[in-house]
NULUMFI-580814 format. One record per residue (C-alpha): y, z, x. Coordinates in pm, whole numbers, plus 50000, padded with zeros to 5 digits. Example, Ala and Ser with C-alpha at 12.3 -4.5 7.8 and 13.67 -1.06 7.14 Angstrom:
// residues 2
495505078051230
498945071451367
//
This chain:
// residues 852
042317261622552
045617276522614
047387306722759
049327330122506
051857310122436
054127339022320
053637360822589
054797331922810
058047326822590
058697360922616
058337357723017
060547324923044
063217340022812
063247374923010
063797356523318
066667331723185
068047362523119
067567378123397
069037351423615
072087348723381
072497386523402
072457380823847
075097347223838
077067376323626
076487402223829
079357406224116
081657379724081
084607378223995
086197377923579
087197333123608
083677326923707
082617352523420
084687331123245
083367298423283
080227304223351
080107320922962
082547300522774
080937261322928
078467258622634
081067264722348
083387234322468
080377215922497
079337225622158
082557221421960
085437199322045
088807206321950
092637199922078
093147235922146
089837240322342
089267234322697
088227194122726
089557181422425
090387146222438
090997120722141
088597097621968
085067103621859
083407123622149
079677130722183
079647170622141
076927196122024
073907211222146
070037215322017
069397245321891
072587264322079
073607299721874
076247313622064
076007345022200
078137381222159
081037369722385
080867334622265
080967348421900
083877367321971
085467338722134
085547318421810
086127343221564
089427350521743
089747312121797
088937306321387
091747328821310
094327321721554
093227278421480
093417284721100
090307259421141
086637268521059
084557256021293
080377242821164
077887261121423
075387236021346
072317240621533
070547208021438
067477195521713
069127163621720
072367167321833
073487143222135
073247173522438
069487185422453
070817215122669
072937230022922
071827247023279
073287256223585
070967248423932
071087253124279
071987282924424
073537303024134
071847332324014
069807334824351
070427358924641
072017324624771
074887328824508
077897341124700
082157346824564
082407311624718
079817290824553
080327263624361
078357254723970
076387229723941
075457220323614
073367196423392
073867182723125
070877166622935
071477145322655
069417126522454
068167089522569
070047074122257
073307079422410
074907046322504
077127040022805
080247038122625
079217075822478
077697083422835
081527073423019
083357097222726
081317124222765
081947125223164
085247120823077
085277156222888
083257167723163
085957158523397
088727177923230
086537207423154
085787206123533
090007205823534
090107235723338
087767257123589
089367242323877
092757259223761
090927293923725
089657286624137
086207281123959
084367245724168
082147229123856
079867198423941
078717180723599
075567161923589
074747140723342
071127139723261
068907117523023
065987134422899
063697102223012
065307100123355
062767113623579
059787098123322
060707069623364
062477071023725
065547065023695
068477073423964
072127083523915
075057071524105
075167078524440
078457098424535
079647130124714
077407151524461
074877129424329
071937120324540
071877085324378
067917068924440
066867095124723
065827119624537
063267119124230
060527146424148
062187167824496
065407170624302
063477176023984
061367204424234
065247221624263
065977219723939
062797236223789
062697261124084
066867270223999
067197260123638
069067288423381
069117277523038
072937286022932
072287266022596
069517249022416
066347238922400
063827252622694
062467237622999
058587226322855
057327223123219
057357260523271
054717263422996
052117242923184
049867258923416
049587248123793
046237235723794
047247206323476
049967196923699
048187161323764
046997159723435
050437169323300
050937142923037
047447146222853
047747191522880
051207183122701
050157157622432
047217179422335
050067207622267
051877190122042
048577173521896
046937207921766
050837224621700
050737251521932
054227240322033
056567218021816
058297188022023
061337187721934
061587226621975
061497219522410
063477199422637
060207176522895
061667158523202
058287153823314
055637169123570
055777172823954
052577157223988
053867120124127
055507133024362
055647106224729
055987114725049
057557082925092
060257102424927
061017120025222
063407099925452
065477098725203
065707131025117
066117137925453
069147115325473
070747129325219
070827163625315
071697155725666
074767137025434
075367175025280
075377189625634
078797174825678
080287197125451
077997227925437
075877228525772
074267261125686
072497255325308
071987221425464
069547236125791
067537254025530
067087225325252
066207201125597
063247223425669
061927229325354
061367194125356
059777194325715
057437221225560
056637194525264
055367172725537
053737196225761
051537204625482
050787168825350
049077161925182
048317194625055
052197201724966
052887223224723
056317224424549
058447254824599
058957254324165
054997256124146
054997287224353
057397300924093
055437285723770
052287302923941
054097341023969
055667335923601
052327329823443
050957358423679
053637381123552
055737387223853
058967395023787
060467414024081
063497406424288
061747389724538
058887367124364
061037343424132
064077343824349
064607303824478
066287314824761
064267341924939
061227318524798
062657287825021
063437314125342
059797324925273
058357290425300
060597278225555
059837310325805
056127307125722
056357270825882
057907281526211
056177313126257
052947288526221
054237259726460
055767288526710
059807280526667
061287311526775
064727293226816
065057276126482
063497307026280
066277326726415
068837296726355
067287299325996
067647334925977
071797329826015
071987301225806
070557322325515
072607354325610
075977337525590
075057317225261
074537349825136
077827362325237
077567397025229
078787413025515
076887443025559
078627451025896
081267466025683
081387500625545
079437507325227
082597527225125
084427493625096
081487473424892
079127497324748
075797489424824
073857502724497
073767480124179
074377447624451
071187433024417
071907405424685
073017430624940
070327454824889
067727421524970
070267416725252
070077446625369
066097451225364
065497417025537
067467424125861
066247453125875
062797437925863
064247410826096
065437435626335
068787427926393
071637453226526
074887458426392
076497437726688
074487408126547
075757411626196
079677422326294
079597387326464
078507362026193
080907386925948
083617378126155
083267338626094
086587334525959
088057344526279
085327324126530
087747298526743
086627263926914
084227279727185
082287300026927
082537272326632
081687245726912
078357261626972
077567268026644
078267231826566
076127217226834
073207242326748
073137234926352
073307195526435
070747199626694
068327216526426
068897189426172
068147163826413
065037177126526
064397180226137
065307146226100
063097134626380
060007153726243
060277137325956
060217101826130
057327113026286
055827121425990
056947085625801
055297064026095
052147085326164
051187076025740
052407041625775
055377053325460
058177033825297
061447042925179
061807051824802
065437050624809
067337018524718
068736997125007
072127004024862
071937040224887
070317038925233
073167016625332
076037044725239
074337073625387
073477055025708
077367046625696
077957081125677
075937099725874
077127071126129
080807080526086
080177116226110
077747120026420
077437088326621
078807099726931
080957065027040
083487060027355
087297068727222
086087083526869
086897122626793
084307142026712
084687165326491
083077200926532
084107223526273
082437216225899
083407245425714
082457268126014
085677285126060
088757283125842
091177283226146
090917270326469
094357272026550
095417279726925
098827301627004
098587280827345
097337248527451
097737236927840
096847201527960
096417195028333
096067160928535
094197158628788
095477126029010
093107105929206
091337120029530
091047153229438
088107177029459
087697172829010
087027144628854
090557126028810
092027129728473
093167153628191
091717191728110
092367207627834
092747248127805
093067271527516
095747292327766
099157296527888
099607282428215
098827309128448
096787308028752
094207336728659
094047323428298
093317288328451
091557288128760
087827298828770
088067295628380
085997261628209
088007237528031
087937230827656
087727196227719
088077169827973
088637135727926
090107105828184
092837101527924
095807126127764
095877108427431
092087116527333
092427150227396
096027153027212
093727139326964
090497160526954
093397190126929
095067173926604
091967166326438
090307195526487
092807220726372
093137234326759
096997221226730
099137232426493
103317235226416
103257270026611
101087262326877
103147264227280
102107229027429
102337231727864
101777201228033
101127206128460
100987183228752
101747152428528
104197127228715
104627108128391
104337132828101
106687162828044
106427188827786
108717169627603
107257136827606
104047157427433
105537175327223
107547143027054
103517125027063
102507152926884
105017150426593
104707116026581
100517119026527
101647146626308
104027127226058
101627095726035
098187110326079
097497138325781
094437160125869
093237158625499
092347119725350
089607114825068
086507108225169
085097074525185
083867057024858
080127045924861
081787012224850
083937016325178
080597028525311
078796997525237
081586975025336
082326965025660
084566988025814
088446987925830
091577002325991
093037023625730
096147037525984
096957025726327
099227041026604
099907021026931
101267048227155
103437030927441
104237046727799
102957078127736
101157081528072
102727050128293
106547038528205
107617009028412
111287014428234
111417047128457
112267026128774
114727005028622
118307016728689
116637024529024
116556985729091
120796979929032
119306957928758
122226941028585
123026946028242
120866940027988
121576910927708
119126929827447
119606899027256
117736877327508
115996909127710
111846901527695
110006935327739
106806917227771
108446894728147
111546914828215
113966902428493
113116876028773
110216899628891
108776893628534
107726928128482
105966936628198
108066970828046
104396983427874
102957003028167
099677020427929
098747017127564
097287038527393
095367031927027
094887057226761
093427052326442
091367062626135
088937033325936
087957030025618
084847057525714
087097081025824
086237077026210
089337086826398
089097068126734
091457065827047
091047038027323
093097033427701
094437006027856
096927006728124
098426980528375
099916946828302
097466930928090
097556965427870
099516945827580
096826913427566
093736938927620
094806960227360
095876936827067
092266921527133
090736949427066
092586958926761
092086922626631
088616925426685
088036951926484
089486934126164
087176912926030
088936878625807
088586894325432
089956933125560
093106946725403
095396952425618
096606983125737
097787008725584
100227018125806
100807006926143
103107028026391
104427024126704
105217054626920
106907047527242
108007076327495
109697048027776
112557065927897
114887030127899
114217005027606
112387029227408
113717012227058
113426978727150
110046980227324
109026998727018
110256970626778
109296941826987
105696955727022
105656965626643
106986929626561
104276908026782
101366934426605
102076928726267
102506890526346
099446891826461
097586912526251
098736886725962
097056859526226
093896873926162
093666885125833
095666852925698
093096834425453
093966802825550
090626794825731
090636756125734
093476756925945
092046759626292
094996756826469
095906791426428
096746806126760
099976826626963
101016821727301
102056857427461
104006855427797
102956886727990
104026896728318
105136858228440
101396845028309
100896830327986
097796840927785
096706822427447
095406842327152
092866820026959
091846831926530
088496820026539
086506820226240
084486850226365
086336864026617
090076866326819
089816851027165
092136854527483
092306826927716
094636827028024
096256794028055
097666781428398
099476748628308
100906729828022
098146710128061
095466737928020
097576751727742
097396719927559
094136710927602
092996745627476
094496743127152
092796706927105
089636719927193
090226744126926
091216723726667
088846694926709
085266714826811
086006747926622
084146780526686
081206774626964
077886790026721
074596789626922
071806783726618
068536788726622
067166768626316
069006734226430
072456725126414
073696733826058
076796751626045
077356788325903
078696793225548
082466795925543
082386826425305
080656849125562
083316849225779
085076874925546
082416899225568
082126892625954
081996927126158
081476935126498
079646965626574
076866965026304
074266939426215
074266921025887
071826898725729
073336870525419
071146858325187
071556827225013
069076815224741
068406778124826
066166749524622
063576751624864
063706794224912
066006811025120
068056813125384
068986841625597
072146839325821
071906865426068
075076882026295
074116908126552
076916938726638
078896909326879
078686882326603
076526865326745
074646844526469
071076833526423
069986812926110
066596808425944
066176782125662
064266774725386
062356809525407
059606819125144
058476852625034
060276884624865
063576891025024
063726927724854
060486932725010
061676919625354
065096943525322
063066973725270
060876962625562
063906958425811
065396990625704
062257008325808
062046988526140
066006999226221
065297036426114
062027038926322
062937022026636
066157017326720
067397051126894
070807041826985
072227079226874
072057104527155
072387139327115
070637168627304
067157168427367
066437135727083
067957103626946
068447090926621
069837060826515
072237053926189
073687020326258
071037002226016
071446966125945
073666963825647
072466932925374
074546908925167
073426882324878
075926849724873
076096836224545
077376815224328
080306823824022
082216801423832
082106775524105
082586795024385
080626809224636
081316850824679
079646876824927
077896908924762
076116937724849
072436932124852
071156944824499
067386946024445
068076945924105
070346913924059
067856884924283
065356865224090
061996869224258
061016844524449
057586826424504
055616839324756
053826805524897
053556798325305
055886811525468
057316795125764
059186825625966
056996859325909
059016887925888
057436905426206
059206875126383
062356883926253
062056918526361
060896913226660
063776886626695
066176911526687
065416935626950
069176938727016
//
């Protein structure tokens, strides 16, 4: 009935050891280190070790006997502790075993790779032992941190992918959208560093489907004992409605490492180009085990994922990408075989011998391979291309894969929330949006830094488009003309910007400025310290919470006169002394003359966007403080910081602190919580004409008001009518509470559980609000159905040859605690279920409702 079992132990246990013997092999003595000496501090736990923390901590692992290093670790540690330590090796200890995944071990494993390892445990751990165990995870994660070892912990229960459970989404945990593909990695990658062994390895291919009967009947007749193996389960339920979410979440890897991320992307695109005839990349593996291969190339999850990936575009004809695929795997590798075999010997370097044999299959030249050696030294042209090419493949990955999702009618296995944070993500990082900065080097190029950076202006009338060029040269006629610019944009502060941000501008760099009338060298070069001091390059990365959150201005900058100064003509006039006491910078003298000639805006939200907006002219104060307001929805923090940089060359302090005073003033306006009071308004004189800012309950208005009697008459209206709301479903009014969450720019549906159903309130990206009442049906249902609509059709992301869009509608549940009513992220898993009788507004005419 079976295969010989101990033939296939002997297999599986010569290639564990084989794969620990390659993560060895090469690297350096701290990752020796860590990668030898994890399973002992998982295994004992004491105040001299590595993770120690007080109170009763979940430690031990099945069946772990520590091996000759490890044994030599302890004695020394016995003696030098004065402590005996109990090597129990009992099956039911609380960690079932310990592995490392991913790339490690493979020709993928490079000096800069980072471990990723799991940690099962046994279901019977509580939370409270679940939180205190990642806790010693966390400072053994410390410990290899301060050798320069990276160490992801992953907490596993056995049951998790039985019974399908999800982690947490964050920076290294996929959260809900990934299930049997992660398991796929894991069995594909998995190295066994201490106890009990993977039992999916033992069952052949062909009872993958039947996986849970072949199993049962093992135990049943004793050919294996249960609690001897470690079973997360079979591949065999795998969906392909698993997909988009996969896809989303390596696209939400690509931020941070482009390369692994273009390879993972197609392997998935391969998945669905053979559906439904896909066959996991770990069954390929299973098969050659049981078939006895055991050469470098067969078992190798790397080469294995190249192999599958290549096959695919070789079939469909992609030239470009297979040779985009080619680089991405050469540089994950990291070998650099453009460099003398003198320096890094090429015999007993496994991953540079496979190196070495596939470009030479591949054909390439030692030009090609000098150039993608010489990464670390690529600047913005070179790291510019390489950005736009990478993205472009992942899009075109990502697009497939749409394709793919509306050709079989599929769902979305993920959760709403997790689909929510990524979408926020990927939005932040690629949406390309008027003002924002994009940023064009993840982990490309270690230095971008320029020696010279010249910015010209081009005035009006000329034969180039008017505005500002940037160029990576001193300013010398055959360095400049007949040469392309970096960048161009109508505006000096966005490319200052796009400079700082993208590591282009640095303390040493020589800033020119040429044919400016209004900015000198000098005037730059203070702009630049100021972005400098109040802008850091390197911030934490957005929680999944500020992701699902409306967004927020985390730092703001209001740059003043940088390319227009009024104050410049001033002593020009024989204008009399100034009383700075009674001096208005916003209607100076009897010409009224507003002393704010441009404003700039610079900040970074609560996603980490960094955006940059223009306004110039008279009405550049009123236009610009609307636009700041607007972005702050009633419930936002405020600020973190907010700056004002001002380069006038008469005034400059008071303009700065008058401007600063009237932001923060206003700021407080809108955020101020106060929301019965709907009187809350400021009058702004501004260049001789009076302008009224009104704090609406969804919005900041700007009305320009003539008279006393206008002026008067718009406050009443304000006070007595409130906000004018255009509804749909009658005239009932909009729930107070949602003004809180109230964002402009992104589309968000409330629910709010009523006796008679549900109601949805509805606000598009201007606010504008529709309302449906009294609604029957599933609402989780109906979320999972608009998410798919907003994936599929909306395209309002442009980039190259396709479009993608990541602004999905986000989804909030209004409820009811202690009294009170509160806004929440939609949770599938926290709304009663609701009957599903006639239903007066179908879904499809919601949808189709909101064809924004």
């Amino acid at each position: 009935m079976h295969l010989n079992m101990t033939l296939l132990k002997q297999r599986l246990d010569t290639l564990n050891q084989l794969r620990i013997d390659r993560a060895m092999a090469n690297m350096g003595s701290a990752f020796q280190q860590v990668y030898t000496m994890l399973p002992v501090f998982l295994h004992y736990h004491h105040p001299k070790m590595p993770g120690y923390q007080d109170g009763i901590v979940p430690n031990g692992i099945c069946a772990y006997t520590p091996n000759e290093a490890q044994v030599q670790y302890l004695t020394n540690f016995c003696q030098s502790a004065d402590i005996p330590l109990n090597q129990h090796a009992s099956q039911s200890l609380p960690i079932t075993g310990v592995y490392s995944m991913g790339s490690t071990s493979s020709v993928g494993q490079s000096q800069f790779s980072d471990l990723d390892i799991w940690i099962c445990h046994q279901s019977w751990l509580n939370g409270n032992e679940r939180t205190i165990l990642q806790a010693k995870c966390l400072l053994l994660a410390q410990w290899a941190a301060s050798l320069g070892v990276e160490v992801n912990f992953f907490l596993i229960d056995e049951n998790r992918f039985r019974q399908n459970q999800s982690g947490k989404l964050d920076n290294e945990d996929c959260g809900s959208t990934l299930h049997i593909l992660l398991l796929d990695e894991f069995y594909r990658s998995a190295v066994r560093l201490a106890g009990k062994p993977v039992l999916w390895n033992i069952v052949p291919d062909e009872q993958e489907m039947n996986y849970e009967e072949y199993v049962s009947a093992l135990f049943a007749d004793e050919t294996l004992q249960r609690d001897e193996w470690i079973d997360l389960g079979g591949l065999g339920s795998l969906s392909a409605e698993e997909y988009f979410g996969a896809s989303l979440w390596q696209l939400y890897k690509s931020i941070d490492s482009p390369y692994k991320a273009v390879l993972k992307t197609l392997l998935l695109e391969t998945y669905s180009w053979q559906y439904p005839q896909s066959q996991l990349l770990a069954i390929d593996i299973k098969q050659r085990l049981h078939n006895g291969e055991l050469d470098s190339f067969s078992l190798d999850a790397y080469y294995m994922m190249l192999e599958r990936v290549t096959t695919y575009l070789q079939a469909i004809g992609d030239d470009t990408r297979l040779d985009l695929v080619r680089r991405c795997f050469y540089m994950k590798v990291c070998e650099r075989l453009s460099e003398s075999t003198e320096a890094i010997p090429l015999q007993g370097n496994w991953r540079r011998e496979i190196l070495s044999q596939l470009t030479r299959d591949w054909g390439w030249d030692m030009e090609r391979m000098q150039i993608l050696d010489d990464r670390a030294n690529w600047k913005i042209e070179r790291v510019r291309d390489a950005h736009n090419e990478l993205l472009d493949a992942l899009m075109q990955s990502y697009r497939n894969l749409i394709r793919f999702a509306r050709r079989n009618n599929l769902s979305v296995s993920a959760s709403p929330q997790d689909i929510g944070v990524l979408t926020r993500k990927l939005y932040a990082a690629f949406e390309a949006l008027p003002g924002k900065v994009t940023l064009v080097n993840p982990q490309i190029s270690p230095d971008l830094s320029e020696k010279n950076l010249t910015f010209i202006q081009v005035p009006i009338d000329r034969a180039n488009r008017a505005g500002w060029y940037l160029y990576n040269q001193a300013p010398q006629v055959d360095a400049i003309i007949g040469h392309q610019p970096l960048e161009y944009n109508r505006y000096l502060s966005k490319l200052v910007a796009w400079s700082y941000f993208n590591g282009l501008l640095t303390p040493d760099t020589r800033l020119h400025v040429k044919n400016s009338q209004y900015c000198s060298d000098e005037k730059l070069q203070m702009f630049v310290a100021d972005i400098a001091k109040h802008f850091p390059l390197r911030v934490p990365a957005p929680t999944p919470k500020a992701l699902y959150s409306p967004c927020e201005i985390r730092h703001l900058a209001l740059i003043v006169n940088l390319e227009n100064d009024p104050t410049e003509s001033l002593l020009q006039q024989n204008t009399p002394p100034f009383d700075l006491g009674k001096l208005d910078v916003f209607s100076f003298g009897n010409q009224e003359q507003c002393l704010i000639g441009s404003v700039d805006l610079l900040y970074r939200n609560s996603w980490n966007e960094v955006r940059t907006l223009h306004f110039s002219g008279s009405q550049a104060v009123i236009e610009a403080l609307k636009t700041i307001l607007g972005k702050m929805h009633q419930d936002a923090l405020p600020p973190e910081s907010v700056d004002v940089f001002c380069y006038s060359q008469h005034l400059r302090g008071l303009i700065q602190t008058r401007l600063q005073q009237l932001v923060l003033e206003c700021i407080s306006l809108r955020l101020s919580s106060t929301r019965q009071d709907s009187n809350r308004f400021k009058a702004l004189r501004l260049a001789g004409q009076t302008w009224g800012l009104f704090f609406e309950r969804l919005s900041v208005s700007v009305q320009k008001l003539e008279n006393a009697v206008e002026f008067y008459g718009a406050i009443s209206n304000n006070k007595l009518n409130g906000i004018p709301v255009q509804l749909k479903a009658g005239q009932e009014h909009l729930p107070e509470i949602i003004d809180g969450s109230a964002s402009e720019g992104i589309i968000q549906f409330f629910f709010e559980d009523t006796d008679k159903g549900f109601n949805i309130y509805i606000l598009d990206e201007l606010n504008r609000v529709e309302v449906y009442l009294n609604c029957q049906g599933g609402i989780e249902e109906l979320v999972c159905d608009v998410s798919r609509f907003y994936a599929s059709s909306h395209e309002r992301f442009t980039y190259g040859s396709g479009s993608v869009n990541f602004n999905l509608p986000q989804f909030y549940q209004i409820i009811q605690s202690e009294g009170e009513a509160r806004v929440i992220p939609f949770n599938s898993n926290s709304i009663s279920p609701l009957s599903a009788s006639s239903v007066p507004m179908t879904k499809k005419d919601i949808l189709l409702s909101h064809t924004f």
